[in-house]
Phi, psi and omega in degrees: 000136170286299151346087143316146196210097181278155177234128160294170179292340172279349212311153171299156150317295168345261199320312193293308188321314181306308193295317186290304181302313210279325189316307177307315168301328190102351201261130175250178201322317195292316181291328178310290182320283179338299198277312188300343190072014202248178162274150185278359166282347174261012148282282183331327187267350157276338162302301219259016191076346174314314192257129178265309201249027177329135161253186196293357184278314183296340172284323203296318181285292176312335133004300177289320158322317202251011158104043174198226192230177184281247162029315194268306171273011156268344139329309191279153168069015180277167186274159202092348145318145179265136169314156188220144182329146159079001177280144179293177192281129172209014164240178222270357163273325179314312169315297219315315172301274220270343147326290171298335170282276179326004179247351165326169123241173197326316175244026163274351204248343194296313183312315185274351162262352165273326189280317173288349158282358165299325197279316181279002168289304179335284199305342174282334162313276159314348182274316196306299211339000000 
């Protein structure tokens, strides 16, 4: 995709499943927008939190765009799912974390990786106890 397309850390269900879905496709706002028939600001504004309440006939298109049902991209990623192989990082501490890591430098992220193995040892300690 060309379009950078940030998701906030807060993001709605909405947004991520939307955020995922159009990532999965291959597809960016402006190409999405195309195949849906909708303007691609009323995608943006639901990536970015703007549209709380979109409406359904425009979810209904994009839905279709994207080969599935409204439901299905309000649905993903929401939180308390349990992970499943191969799922991407989507609930908001999990950003929050890879936020703060991508913003390291080289030896900041070596320092964030001795400390969490210190931690997951700790905890492997404890667990044998």
């Amino acid at each position: 995709m060309s379009e950078d397309i940030d998701l906030a850390l807060d993001a709605s269900p909405l947004a991520r499943g939307l955020f995922f879905r159009m990532r999965d496709a291959g597809l960016t706002m402006t190409a999405l927008a195309a195949r849906a028939g909708v303007r691609a600001d009323f995608i943006r504004d639901i990536l970015r939190g703007k549209s709380k309440n979109p409406g359904y006939e425009g979810l209904e298109k994009i839905a279709k765009a994207l080969g599935c049902e409204v439901q299905d991209i309000r649905d993903q990623g929401i939180p308390g799912d349990e992970p499943k192989k191969g799922q991407f990082v989507n609930q908001p501490d999990e950003l929050a974390l890879l936020g703060f890591y991508r913003s390291l430098d080289f030896e900041g992220k070596k320092a964030a990786f001795r400390a969490m193995g210190e931690v997951v040892l700790e905890i492997a300690r404890k667990a044998s106890d």
